[in-house]
DRENDO-1510 file (C-alpha; in Angstrom, 1 decimal, always signed):
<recs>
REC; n; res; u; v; w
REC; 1; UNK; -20.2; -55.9; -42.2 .
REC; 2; UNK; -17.8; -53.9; -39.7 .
REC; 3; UNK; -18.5; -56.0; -37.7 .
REC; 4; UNK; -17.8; -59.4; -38.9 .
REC; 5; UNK; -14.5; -57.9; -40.7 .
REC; 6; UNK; -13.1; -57.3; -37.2 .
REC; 7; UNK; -14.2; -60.7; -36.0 .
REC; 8; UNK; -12.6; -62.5; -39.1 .
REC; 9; UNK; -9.2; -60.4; -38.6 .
REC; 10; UNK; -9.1; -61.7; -34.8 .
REC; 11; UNK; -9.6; -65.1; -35.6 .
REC; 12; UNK; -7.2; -64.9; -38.0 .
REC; 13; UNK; -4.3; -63.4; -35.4 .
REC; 14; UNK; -5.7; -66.1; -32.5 .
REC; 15; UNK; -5.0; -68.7; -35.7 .
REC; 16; UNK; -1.8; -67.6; -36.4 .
REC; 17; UNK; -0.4; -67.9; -32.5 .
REC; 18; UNK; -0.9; -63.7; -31.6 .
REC; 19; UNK; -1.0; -63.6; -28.1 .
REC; 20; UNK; -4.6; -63.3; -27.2 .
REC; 21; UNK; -4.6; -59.3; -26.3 .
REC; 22; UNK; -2.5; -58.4; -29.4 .
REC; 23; UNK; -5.2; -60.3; -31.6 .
REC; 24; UNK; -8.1; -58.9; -29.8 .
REC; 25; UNK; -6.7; -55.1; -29.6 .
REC; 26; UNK; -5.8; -55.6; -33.3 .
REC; 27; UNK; -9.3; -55.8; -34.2 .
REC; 28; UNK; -11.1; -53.3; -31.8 .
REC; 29; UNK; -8.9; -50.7; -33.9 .
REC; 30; UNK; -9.9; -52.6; -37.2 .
REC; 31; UNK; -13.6; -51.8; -36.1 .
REC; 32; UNK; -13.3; -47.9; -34.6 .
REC; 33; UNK; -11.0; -47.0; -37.3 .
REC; 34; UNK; -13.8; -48.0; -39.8 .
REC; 35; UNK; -16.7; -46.8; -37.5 .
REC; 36; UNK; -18.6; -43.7; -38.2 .
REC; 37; UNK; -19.3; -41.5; -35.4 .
REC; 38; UNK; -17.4; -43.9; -33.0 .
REC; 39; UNK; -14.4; -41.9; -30.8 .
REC; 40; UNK; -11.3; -44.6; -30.3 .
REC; 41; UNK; -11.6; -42.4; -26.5 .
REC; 42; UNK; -14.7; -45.0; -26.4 .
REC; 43; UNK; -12.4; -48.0; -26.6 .
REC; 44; UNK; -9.9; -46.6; -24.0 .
REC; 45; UNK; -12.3; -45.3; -21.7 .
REC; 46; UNK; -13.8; -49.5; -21.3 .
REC; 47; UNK; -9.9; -50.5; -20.9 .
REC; 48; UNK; -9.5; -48.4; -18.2 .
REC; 49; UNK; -13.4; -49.3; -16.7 .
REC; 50; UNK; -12.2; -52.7; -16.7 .
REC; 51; UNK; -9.8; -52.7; -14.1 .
REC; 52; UNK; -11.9; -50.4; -11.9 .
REC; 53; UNK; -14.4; -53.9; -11.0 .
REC; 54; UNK; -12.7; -54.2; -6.3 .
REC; 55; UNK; -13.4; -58.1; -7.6 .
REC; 56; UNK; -10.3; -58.3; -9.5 .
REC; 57; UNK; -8.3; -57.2; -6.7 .
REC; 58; UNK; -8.5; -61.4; -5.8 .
REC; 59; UNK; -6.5; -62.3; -8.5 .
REC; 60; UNK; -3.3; -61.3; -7.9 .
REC; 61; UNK; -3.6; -62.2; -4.0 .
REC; 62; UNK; -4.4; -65.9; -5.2 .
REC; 63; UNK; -1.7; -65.9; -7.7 .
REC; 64; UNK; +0.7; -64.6; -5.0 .
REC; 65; UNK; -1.0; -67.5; -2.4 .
REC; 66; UNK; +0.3; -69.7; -5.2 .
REC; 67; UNK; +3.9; -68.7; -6.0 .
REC; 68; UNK; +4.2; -68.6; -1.8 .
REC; 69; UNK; +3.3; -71.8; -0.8 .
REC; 70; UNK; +5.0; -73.4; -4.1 .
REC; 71; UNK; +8.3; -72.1; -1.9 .
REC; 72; UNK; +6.9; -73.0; +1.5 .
REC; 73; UNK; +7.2; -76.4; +1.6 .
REC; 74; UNK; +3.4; -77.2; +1.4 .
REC; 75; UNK; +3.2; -79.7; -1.4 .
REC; 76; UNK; +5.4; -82.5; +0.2 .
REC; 77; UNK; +3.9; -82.1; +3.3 .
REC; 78; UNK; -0.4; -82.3; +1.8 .
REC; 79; UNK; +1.5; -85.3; -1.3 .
REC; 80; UNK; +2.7; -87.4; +2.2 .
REC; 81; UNK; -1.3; -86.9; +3.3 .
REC; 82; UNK; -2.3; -87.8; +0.1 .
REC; 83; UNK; -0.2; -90.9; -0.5 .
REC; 84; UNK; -1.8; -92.2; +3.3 .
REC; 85; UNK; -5.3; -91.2; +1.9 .
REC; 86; UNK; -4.9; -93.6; -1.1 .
REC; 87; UNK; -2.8; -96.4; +0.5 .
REC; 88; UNK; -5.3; -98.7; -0.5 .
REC; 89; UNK; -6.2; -98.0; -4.0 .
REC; 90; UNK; -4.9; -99.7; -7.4 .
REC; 91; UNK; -2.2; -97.0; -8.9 .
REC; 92; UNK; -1.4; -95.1; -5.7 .
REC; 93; UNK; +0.8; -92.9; -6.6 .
REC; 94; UNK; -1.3; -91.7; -9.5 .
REC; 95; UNK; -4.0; -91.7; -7.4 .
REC; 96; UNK; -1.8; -89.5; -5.2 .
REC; 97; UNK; -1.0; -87.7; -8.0 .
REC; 98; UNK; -4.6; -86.0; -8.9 .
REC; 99; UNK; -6.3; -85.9; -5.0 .
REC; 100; UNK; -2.6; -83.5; -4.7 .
REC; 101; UNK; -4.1; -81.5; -7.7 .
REC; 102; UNK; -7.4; -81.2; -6.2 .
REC; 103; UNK; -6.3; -79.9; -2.0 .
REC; 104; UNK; -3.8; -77.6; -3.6 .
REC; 105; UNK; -5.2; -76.8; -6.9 .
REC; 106; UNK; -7.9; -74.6; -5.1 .
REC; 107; UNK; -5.3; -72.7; -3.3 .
REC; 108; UNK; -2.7; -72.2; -6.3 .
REC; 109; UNK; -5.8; -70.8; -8.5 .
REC; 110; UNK; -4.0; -71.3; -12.3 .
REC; 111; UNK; -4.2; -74.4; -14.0 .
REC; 112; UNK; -1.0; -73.4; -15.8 .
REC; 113; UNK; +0.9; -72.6; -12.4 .
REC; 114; UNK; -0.4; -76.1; -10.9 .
REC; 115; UNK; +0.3; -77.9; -14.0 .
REC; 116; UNK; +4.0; -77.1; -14.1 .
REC; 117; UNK; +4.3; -77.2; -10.5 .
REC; 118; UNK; +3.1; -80.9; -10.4 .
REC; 119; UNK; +4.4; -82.6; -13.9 .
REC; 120; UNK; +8.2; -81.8; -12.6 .
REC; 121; UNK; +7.5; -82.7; -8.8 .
REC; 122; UNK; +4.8; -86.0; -9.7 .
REC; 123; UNK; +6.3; -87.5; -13.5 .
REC; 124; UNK; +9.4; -88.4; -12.4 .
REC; 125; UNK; +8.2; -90.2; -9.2 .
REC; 126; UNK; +5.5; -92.0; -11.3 .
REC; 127; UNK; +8.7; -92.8; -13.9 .
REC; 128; UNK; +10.1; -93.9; -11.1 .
REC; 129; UNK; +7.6; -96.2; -9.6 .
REC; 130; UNK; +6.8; -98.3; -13.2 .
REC; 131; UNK; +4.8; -96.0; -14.5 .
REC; 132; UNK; +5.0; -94.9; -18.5 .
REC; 133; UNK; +6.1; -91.7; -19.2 .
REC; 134; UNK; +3.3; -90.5; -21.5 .
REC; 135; UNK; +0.2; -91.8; -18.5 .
REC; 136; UNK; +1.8; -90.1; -15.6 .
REC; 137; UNK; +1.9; -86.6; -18.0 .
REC; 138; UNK; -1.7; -87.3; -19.0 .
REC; 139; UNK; -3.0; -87.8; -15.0 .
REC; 140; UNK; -0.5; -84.5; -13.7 .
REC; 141; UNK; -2.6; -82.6; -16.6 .
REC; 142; UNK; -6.1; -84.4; -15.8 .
REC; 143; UNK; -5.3; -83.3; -12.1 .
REC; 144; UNK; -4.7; -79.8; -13.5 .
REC; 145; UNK; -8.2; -79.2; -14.5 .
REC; 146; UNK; -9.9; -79.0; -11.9 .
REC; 147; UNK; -8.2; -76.3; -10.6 .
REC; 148; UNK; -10.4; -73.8; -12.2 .
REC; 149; UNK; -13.3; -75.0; -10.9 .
REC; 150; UNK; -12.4; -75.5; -7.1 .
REC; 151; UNK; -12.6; -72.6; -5.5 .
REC; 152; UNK; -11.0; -70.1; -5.8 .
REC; 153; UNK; -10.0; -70.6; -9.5 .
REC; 154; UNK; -9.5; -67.9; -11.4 .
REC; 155; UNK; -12.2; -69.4; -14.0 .
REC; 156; UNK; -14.5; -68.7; -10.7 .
REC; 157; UNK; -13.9; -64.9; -10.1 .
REC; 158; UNK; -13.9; -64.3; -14.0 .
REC; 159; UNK; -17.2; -65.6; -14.9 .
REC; 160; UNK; -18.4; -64.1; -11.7 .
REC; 161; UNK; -16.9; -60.3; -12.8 .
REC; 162; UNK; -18.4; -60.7; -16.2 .
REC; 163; UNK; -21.8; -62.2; -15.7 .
REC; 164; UNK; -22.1; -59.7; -12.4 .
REC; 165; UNK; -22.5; -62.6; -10.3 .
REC; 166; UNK; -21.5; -63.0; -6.5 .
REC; 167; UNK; -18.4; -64.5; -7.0 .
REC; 168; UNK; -19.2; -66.0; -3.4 .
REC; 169; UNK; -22.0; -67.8; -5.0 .
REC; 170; UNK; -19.1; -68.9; -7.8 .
REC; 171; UNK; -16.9; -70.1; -5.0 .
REC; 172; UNK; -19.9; -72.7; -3.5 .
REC; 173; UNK; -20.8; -73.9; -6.6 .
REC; 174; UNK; -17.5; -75.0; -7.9 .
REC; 175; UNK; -16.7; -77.2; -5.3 .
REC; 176; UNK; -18.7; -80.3; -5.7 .
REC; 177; UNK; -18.1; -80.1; -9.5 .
REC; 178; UNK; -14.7; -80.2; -8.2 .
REC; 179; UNK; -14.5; -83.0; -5.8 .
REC; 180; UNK; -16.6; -84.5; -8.3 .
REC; 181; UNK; -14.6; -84.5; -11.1 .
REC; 182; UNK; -11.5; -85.9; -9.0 .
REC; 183; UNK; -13.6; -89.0; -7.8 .
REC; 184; UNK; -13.9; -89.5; -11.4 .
REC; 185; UNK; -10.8; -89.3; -12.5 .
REC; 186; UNK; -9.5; -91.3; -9.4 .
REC; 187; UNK; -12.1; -94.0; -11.0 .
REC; 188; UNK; -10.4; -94.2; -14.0 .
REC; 189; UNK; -6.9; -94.3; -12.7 .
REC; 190; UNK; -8.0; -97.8; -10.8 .
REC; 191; UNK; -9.4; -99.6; -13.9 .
REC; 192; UNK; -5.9; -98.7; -16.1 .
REC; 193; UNK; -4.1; -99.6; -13.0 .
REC; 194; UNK; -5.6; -102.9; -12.4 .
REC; 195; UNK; -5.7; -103.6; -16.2 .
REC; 196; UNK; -2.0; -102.8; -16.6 .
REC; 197; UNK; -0.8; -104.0; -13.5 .
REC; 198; UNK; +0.3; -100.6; -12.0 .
REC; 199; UNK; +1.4; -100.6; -8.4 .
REC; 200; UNK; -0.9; -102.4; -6.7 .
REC; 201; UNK; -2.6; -101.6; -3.4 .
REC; 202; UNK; -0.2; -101.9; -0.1 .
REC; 203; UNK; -0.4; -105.5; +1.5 .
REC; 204; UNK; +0.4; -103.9; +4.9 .
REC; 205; UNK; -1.1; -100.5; +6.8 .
REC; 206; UNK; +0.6; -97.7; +7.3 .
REC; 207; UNK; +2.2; -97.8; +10.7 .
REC; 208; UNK; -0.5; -95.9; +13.6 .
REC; 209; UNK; +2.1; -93.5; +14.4 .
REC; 210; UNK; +2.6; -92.1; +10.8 .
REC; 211; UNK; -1.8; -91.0; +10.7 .
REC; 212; UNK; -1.4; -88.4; +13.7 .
REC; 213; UNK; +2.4; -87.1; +12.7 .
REC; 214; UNK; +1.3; -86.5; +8.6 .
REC; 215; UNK; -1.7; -85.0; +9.6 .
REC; 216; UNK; +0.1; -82.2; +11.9 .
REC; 217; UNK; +2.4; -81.5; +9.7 .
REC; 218; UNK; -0.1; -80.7; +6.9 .
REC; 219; UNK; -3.1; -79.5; +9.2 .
REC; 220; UNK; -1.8; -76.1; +8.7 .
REC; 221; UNK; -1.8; -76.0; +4.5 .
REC; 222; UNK; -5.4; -77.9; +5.3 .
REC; 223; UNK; -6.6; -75.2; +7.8 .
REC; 224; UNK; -5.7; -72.8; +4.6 .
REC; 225; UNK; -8.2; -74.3; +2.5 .
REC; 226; UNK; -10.9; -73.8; +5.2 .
REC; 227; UNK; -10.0; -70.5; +5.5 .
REC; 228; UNK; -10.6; -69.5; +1.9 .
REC; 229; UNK; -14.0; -71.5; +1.3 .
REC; 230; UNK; -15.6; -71.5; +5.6 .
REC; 231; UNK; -14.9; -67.6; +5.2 .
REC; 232; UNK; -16.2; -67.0; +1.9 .
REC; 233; UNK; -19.4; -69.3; +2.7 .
REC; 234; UNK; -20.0; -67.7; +6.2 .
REC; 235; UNK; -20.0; -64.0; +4.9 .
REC; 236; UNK; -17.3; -63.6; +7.3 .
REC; 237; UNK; -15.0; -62.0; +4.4 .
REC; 238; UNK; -14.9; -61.8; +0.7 .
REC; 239; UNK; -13.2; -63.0; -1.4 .
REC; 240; UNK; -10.9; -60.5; -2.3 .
REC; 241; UNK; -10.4; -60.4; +1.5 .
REC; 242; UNK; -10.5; -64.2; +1.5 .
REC; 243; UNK; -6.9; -63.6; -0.8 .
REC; 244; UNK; -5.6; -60.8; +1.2 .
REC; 245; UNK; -6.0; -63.1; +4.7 .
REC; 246; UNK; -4.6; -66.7; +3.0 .
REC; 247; UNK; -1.2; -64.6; +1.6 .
REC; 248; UNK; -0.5; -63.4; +5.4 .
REC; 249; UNK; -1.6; -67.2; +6.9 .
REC; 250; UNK; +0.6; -68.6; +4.0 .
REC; 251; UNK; +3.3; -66.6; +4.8 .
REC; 252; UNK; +3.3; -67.0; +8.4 .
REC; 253; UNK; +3.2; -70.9; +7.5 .
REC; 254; UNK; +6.6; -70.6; +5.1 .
REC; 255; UNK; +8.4; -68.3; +7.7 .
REC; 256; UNK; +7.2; -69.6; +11.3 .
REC; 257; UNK; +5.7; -73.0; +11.1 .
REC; 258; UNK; +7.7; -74.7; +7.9 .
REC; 259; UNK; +10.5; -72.3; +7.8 .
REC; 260; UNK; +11.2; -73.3; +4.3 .
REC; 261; UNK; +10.2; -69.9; +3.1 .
REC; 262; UNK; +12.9; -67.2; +3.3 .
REC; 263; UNK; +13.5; -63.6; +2.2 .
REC; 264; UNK; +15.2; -64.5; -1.1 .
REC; 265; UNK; +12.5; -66.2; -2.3 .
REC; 266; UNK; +9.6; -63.2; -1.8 .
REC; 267; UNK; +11.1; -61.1; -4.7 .
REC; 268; UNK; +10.7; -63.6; -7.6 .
REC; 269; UNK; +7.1; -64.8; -5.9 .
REC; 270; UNK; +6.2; -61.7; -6.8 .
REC; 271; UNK; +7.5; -61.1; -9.8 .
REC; 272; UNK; +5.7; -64.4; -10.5 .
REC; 273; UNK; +2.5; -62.4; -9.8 .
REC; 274; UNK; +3.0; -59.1; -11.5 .
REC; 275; UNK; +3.8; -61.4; -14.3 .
REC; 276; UNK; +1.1; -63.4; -14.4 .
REC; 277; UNK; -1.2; -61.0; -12.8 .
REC; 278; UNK; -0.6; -58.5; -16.0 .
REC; 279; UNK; -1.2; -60.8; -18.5 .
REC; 280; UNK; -4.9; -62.1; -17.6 .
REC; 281; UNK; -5.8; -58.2; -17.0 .
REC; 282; UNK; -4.3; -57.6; -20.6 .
REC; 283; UNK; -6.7; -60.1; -22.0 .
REC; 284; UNK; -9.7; -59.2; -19.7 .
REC; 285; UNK; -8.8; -55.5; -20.8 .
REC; 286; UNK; -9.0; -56.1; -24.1 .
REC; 287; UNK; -12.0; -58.3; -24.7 .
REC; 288; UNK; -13.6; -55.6; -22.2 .
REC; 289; UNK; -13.6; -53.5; -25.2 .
REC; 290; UNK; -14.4; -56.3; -27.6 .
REC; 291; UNK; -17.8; -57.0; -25.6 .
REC; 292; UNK; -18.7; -53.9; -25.4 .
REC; 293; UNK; -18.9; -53.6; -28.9 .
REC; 294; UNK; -20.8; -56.7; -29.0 .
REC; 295; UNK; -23.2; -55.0; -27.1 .
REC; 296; UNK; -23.1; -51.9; -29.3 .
REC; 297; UNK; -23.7; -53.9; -32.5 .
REC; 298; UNK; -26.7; -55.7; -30.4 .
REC; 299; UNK; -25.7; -58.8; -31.0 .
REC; 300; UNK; -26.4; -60.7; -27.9 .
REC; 301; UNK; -29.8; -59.6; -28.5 .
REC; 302; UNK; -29.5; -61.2; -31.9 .
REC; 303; UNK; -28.1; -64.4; -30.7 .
REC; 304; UNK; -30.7; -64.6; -28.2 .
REC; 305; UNK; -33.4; -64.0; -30.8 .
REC; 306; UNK; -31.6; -66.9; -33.0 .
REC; 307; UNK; -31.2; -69.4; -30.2 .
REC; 308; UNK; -34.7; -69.2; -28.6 .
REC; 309; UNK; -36.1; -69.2; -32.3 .
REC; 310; UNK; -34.1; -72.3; -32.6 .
REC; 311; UNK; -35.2; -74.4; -29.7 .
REC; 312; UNK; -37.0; -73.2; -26.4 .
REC; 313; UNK; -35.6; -76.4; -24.8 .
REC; 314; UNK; -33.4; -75.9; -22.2 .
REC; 315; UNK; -31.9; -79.5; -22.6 .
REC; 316; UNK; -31.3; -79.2; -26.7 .
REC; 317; UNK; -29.8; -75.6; -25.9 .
REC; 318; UNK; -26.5; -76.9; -23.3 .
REC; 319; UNK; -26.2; -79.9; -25.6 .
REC; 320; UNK; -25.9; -77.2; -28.5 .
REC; 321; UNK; -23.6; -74.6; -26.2 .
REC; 322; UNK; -21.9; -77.7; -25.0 .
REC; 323; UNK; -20.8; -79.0; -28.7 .
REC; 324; UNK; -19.6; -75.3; -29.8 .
REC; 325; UNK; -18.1; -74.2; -26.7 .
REC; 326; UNK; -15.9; -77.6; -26.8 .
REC; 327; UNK; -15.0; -77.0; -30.7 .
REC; 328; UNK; -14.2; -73.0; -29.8 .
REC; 329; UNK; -12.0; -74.1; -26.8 .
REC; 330; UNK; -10.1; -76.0; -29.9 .
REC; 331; UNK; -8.8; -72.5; -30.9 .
REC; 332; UNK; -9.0; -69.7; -28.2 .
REC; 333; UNK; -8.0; -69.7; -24.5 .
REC; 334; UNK; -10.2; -70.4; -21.8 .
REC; 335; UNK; -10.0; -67.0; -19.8 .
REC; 336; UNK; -11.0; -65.2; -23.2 .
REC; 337; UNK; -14.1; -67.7; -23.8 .
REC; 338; UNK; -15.6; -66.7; -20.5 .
REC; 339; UNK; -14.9; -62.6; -20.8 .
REC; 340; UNK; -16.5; -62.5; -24.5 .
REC; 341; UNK; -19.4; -65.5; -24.7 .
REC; 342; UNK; -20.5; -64.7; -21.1 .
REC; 343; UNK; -22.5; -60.9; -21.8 .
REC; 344; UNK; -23.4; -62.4; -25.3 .
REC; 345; UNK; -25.2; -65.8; -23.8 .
REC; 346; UNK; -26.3; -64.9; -20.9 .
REC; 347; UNK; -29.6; -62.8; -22.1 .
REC; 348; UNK; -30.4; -66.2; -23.3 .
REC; 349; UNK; -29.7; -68.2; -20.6 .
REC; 350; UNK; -32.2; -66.1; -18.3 .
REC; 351; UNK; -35.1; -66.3; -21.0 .
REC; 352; UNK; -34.5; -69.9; -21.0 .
REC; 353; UNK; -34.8; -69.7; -17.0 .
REC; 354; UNK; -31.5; -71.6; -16.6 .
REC; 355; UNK; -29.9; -70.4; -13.5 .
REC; 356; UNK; -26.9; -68.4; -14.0 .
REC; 357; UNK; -24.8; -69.7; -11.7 .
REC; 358; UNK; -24.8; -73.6; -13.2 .
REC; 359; UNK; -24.0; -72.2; -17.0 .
REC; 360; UNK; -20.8; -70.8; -15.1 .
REC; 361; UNK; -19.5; -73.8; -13.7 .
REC; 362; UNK; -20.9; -75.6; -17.1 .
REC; 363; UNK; -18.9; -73.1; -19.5 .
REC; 364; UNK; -16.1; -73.6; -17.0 .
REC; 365; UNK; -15.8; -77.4; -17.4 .
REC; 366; UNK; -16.2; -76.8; -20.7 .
REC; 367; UNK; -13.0; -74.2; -21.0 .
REC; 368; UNK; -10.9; -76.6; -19.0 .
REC; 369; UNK; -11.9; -79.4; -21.7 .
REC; 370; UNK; -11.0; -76.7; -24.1 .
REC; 371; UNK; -6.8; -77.3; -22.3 .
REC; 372; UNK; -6.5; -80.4; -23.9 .
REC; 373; UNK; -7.2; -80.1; -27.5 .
REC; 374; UNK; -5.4; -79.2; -30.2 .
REC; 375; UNK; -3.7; -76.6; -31.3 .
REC; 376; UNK; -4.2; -74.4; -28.4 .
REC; 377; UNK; -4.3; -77.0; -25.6 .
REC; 378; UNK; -2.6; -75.2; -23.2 .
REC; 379; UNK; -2.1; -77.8; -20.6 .
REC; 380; UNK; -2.1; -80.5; -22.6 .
REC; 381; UNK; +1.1; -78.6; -24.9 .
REC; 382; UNK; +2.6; -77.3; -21.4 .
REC; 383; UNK; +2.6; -81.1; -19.5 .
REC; 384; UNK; +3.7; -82.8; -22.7 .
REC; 385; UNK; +7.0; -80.4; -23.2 .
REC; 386; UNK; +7.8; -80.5; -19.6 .
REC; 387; UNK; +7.9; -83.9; -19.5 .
REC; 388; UNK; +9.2; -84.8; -23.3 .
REC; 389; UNK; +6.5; -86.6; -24.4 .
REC; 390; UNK; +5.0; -85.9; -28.4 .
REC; 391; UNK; +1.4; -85.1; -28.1 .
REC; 392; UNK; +0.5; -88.5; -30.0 .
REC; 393; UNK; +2.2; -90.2; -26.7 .
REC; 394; UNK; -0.2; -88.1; -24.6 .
REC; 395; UNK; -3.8; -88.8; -26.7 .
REC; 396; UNK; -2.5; -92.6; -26.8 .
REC; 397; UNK; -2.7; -92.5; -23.2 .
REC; 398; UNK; -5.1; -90.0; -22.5 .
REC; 399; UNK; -8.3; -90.9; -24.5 .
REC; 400; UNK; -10.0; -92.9; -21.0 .
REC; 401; UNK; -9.7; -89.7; -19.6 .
REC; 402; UNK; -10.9; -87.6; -22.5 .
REC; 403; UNK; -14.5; -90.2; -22.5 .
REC; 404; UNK; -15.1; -89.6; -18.6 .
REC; 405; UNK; -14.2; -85.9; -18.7 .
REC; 406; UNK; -17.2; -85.8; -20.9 .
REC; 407; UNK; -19.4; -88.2; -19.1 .
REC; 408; UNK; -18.6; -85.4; -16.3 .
REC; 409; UNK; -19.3; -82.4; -18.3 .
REC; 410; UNK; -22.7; -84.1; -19.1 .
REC; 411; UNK; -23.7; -85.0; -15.5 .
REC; 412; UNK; -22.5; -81.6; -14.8 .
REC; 413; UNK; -24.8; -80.1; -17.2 .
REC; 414; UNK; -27.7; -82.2; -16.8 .
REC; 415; UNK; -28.0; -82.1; -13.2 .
REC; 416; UNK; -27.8; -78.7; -11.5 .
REC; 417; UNK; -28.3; -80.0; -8.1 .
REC; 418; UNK; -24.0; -80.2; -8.0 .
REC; 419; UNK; -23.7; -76.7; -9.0 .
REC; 420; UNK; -26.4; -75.1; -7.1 .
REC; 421; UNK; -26.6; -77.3; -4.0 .
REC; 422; UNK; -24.1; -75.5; -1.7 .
REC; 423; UNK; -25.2; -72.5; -3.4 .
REC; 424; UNK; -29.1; -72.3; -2.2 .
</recs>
C-alpha cells in the first residue's frame, strides 16, 4: 500500500511538470517516512553509492567533448562532407541535414545538446533553400535521435551502469541500430522530396579538387570518431578513458589544427558540463534510491512472476514492453525510464533467455521515440520552440517519420543480429 502511495504521488509531480529528481525524491521521503523499521540513512547511503559506479566518470568527459567541438569549428567542416556525400540524393540538404546528426551525434553524446546545436545551424538553411519551416524542424529532431544510440550516447553508458553491463559491449551494439536508423530516415526524406519537389539532385559533380580538400579539413573531427569506437572495440581503452583521450584530441583540434577554439570559450564549455553533467546525476541519484526500493518491496520478482505467467513467448513479451514503454515515454523522461525499468525487467528478460544487450538498445529506441510525444516530448517541444513552429505544424509534417521510426523499432526488436552482431 506504501508502496503504491509513493508511486501514485510521483506520477503525480512528473504530471504536474516537477523536474524529474524533485518528483522522484518527493516520494522516496513519502515512502521511508511511512516505513516501519526503515532508517532515511538507508536512502542517503544509495545516493551517495550512486555516484561511486568509475563508469559515470564518461559522462561528463563526453558532455565536455560536446560543448568543445560545438566551439571548434567541427560542424561546418563534417556538414561541407556531408553535403558532398549526398550530392546526388532528392532533398540534399535535408539529407545533409540528418547524416550531420548521425557523424557528430555520436561524439556530442545528448540528444538535447545536438538537437539545439543543429535546428539553429540546419532550419534556417533548409528555410533558405525552399524548404517549409515546420519539415526542416521535424528532420533536425528525427536527426537528433539517434544520438542516443550511436555510440557513445549517454542512453549507452546508462543502461550499461544499471543493467551492470559492459558498457563496451553497449558501445558495439548501438552502432548499426544507428547507421540503421539514419539510412531510414534518409529513405524517407527522398520520397517527400521527390513528391514535393524539394531540391532536387545536382545536374553537375562536384568539382575533383573539392573530394581531397573537404576531406582534409574534416579528416581530423572523422579520426575522432574512430578514436572513441576503434579504441573502445580493441580493448585499447575504456570508455571512460575513451572520453578523457577525445577531450584532449578535441582540444588540440580547436586550438592547433582549426584554431577556432580559444581561451574564452573553455570557461562556459564547462560550465555547460557541470550544468548538464549535475542534472543527469541528480536524476540517476534519485531513482538510485527509488530502485532500490523496488528491490526492497520485491517487486521485480513480482513482475517477473506476472509477465512469465502471462506469456513465455519471447516475441508477444517486446511487442507487450514495446507498447508500454512507448505509452510511458508519453509522460517521463528517457534517462529516468532506463535507471528505474532496467533492475525491474531485467530478471525477466534473462528467464525469457533474451540477451541483455539487445533489450538495451530496444528500450533505447524506444526512449528516444518517447522525445517526440506529447506532453513531455523533449525534442520534439525543444526543436519546435527553437524554430517557432506550434507542435500541430510539427505532427503535420512529421507523421512519415513517426510510421518508419516504428517500422525501425520493430526490425530492431525483431532481429537481434543488428544489436548483437559487432557485439559477438
Amino acid at each position: 500500500m506504501l508502496l503504491m502511495i509513493s508511486c501514485l504521488v510521483l506520477l503525480t509531480l512528473l504530471v504536474l511538470g516537477l523536474p524529474i529528481y524533485v518528483s522522484v525524491l518527493t516520494s522516496v521521503c513519502v515512502y521511508f517516512l511511512g516505513a516501519e523499521g526503515l532508517s532515511p540513512m538507508i536512502a542517503v547511503q544509495r545516493l551517495v553509492a550512486a555516484n561511486e559506479n568509475n563508469a559515470l566518470l564518461a559522462i561528463p568527459f563526453f558532455i565536455l567533448l560536446g560543448a568543445i567541438l560545438n566551439r571548434a569549428g567541427v560542424t561546418s567542416r563534417v556538414m561541407s562532407l556531408a553535403a558532398l556525400m549526398t550530392w546526388r540524393l532528392r532533398g540534399g540538404t535535408a539529407q545533409t541535414n540528418i547524416l550531420l546528426s548521425t557523424l557528430l551525434g555520436g561524439i556530442s553524446a545528448s540528444s538535447l545538446a545536438d538537437c539545439a546545436m543543429m535546428t539553429k545551424i540546419m532550419v534556417p538553411t533548409m528555410v533558405e533553400r525552399g524548404y517549409p519551416r515546420n519539415f526542416s524542424t521535424v528532420v533536425t529532431a528525427m536527426g537528433s535521435l539517434i544520438t542516443p544510440i550511436i555510440p557513445p550516447g549517454l542512453g549507452l553508458i546508462l543502461y550499461g551502469f544499471t543493467a551492470e553491463i559492459s558498457i563496451r559491449k553497449m558501445f558495439m551494439a548501438g552502432l548499426i541500430p544507428g547507421i540503421f536508423m539514419c539510412l531510414s530516415f534518409m529513405a524517407v526524406v527522398t520520397i517527400i522530396s521527390r513528391r514535393h519537389g524539394y531540391e532536387p539532385p545536382r545536374k553537375t559533380a562536384p568539382p575533383a579538387g573539392l573530394w581531397p580538400k573537404t576531406l582534409r579539413e574534416a579528416l581530423p573531427s572523422l579520426t575522432l570518431i574512430v578514436l572513441i569506437i576503434g579504441g573502445v572495440r580493441s580493448g585499447i581503452f575504456t570508455p571512460t578513458e575513451a572520453g578523457a583521450i577525445a577531450v584532449a584530441y578535441a582540444l588540440l583540434i580547436g586550438f592547433l589544427i582549426h584554431r577556432n577554439l580559444k581561451s574564452a570559450h573553455l570557461g562556459p564549455a564547462l560550465r555547460e558540463t557541470l550544468v548538464s553533467t549535475a542534472s543527469i546525476m541528480l536524476v540517476i541519484m534519485s531513482c538510485s534510491v527509488l530502485a532500490w526500493i523496488f528491490s526492497w518491496e520485491g517487486l521485480s520478482q513480482k513482475i517477473m512472476v506476472f509477465l512469465t505467467d502471462l506469456t513465455r513467448s519471447r516475441i508477444v513479451f517486446l511487442m507487450i514492453i514495446n507498447l508500454f514503454l512507448l505509452f510511458l515515454g508519453c509522460f517521463m523522461e528517457g534517462n529516468s525510464i532506463i535507471i528505474v525499468l532496467t533492475p525491474l525487467l531485467k530478471p525477466t528478460i534473462l528467464a525469457l533467455g533474451i540477451d541483455p544487450v539487445h533489450f538495451g538498445i530496444v528500450l533505447i529506441v524506444n526512449v528516444a521515440i518517447g522525445a517526440l510525444t506529447p506532453p513531455v516530448g523533449t525534442i520534439m517541444l525543444l526543436s519546435s520552440n527553437i524554430s517557432g513552429i506550434k507542435v500541430s505544424e510539427f505532427f503535420k509534417a512529421g507523421w512519415p517519420f513517426l510510421l518508419m521510426i516504428m517500422a525501425d523499432l520493430l526490425i530492431i526488436t525483431y532481429c537481434p543480429v543488428l544489436s548483437l552482431a559487432l557485439v559477438n
